[in-house]
C-alpha positions as CSV (number, residue, x, y, z in Angstrom):
1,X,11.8,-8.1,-4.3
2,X,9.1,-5.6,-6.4
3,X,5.6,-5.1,-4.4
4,X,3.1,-3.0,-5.9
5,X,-0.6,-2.3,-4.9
6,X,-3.3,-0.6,-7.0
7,X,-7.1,0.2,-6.4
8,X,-9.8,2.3,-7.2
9,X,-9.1,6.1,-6.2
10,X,-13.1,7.0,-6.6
11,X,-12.3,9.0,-10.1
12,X,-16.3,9.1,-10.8
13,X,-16.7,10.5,-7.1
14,X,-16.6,14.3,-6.4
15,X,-13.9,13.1,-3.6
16,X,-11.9,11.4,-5.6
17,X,-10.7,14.4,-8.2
18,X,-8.6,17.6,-8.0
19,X,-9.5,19.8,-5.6
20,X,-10.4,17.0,-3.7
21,X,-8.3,14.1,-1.8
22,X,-8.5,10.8,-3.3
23,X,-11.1,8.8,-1.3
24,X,-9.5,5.4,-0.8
25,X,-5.7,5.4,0.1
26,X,-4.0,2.2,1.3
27,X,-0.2,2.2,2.5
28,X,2.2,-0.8,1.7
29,X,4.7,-1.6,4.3
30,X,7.8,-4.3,4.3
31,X,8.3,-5.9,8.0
32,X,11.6,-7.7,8.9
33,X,9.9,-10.2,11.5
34,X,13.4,-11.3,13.0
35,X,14.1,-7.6,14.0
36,X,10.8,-6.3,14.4
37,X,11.4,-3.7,12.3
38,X,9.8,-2.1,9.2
39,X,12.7,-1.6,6.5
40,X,11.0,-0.3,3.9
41,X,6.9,1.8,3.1
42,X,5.4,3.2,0.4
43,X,2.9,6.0,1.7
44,X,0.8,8.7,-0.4
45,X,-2.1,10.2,-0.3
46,X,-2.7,11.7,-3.6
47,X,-2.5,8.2,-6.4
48,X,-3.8,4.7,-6.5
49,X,-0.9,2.9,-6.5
50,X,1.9,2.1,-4.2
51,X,4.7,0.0,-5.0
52,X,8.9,-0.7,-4.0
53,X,11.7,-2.1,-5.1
54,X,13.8,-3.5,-2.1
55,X,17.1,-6.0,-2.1
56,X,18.0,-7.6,1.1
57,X,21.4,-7.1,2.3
58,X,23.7,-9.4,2.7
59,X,23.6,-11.2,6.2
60,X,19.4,-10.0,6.7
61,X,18.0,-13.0,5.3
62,X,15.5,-14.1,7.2
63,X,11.2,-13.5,8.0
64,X,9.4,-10.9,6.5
65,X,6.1,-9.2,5.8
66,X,4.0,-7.4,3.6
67,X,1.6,-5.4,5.0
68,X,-1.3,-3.3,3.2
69,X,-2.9,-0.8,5.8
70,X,-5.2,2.1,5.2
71,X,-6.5,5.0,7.5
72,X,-8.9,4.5,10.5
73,X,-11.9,5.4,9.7
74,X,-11.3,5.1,5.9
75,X,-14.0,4.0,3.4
76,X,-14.6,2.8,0.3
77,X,-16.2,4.1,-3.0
78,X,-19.3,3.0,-2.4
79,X,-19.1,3.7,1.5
80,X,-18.0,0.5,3.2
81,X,-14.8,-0.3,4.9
82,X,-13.6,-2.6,1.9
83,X,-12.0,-1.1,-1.1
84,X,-11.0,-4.3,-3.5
85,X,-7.4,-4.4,-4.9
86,X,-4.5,-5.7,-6.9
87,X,-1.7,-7.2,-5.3
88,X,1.6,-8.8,-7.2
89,X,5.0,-9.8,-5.5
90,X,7.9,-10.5,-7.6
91,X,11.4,-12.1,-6.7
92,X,13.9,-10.3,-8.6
C-alpha cells in the first residue's frame, strides 16, 4: 500500500520559513490492529508531506490503520487547532 499526506507548512508565515520550524506538522502512522502494533511511520518536522510505501508480509494479513497525528498543542496557520489536508491511499 502507498499513503501520503500533504498540507500547508505556513510558507507566507514568518514561522513557517528557514530559520524558522515549519508551523503545522502532522505524522502518518500504519497500525496492525490484530497485533496492536504500529509497523510502519513517517515523522518529520521540517516538510509538508509525509508519505510510505509498505507491503504486507506474507502470513500478516489482517486489520489495520492509518493514523494522522500532530503535536499537542500544535496549531494551525491561521491559529486554530485544524490545519486542512490531502489524504490518498493506494493498493499496489
Amino acid at each position: 500500500m502507498r499513503a501520503t499526506i500533504s498540507w500547508n507548512s505556513c510558507a507566507a508565515n514568518p514561522q513557517g520559513t528557514a530559520p524558522g520550524r515549519v508551523a503545522v506538522d502532522y505524522d502518518l502512522f500504519l497500525y496492525w490492529r490484530d497485533t496492536e502494533t504500529y509497523v510502519w511511520a513517517s515523522q518529520s518536522y521540517d516538510d509538508n508531506n509525509e508519505g510510505f510505501d509498505y507491503t504486507v508480509p506474507v502470513g500478516e494479513g489482517g486489520d489495520y490503520e492509518i493514523f494522522v497525528s500532530w503535536p499537542a498543542r500544535a496549531t494551525s496557520c491561521e491559529g486554530g487547532n485544524y490545519e486542512p489536508y490531502g489524504f490518498s491511499l493506494r493498493f499496489l
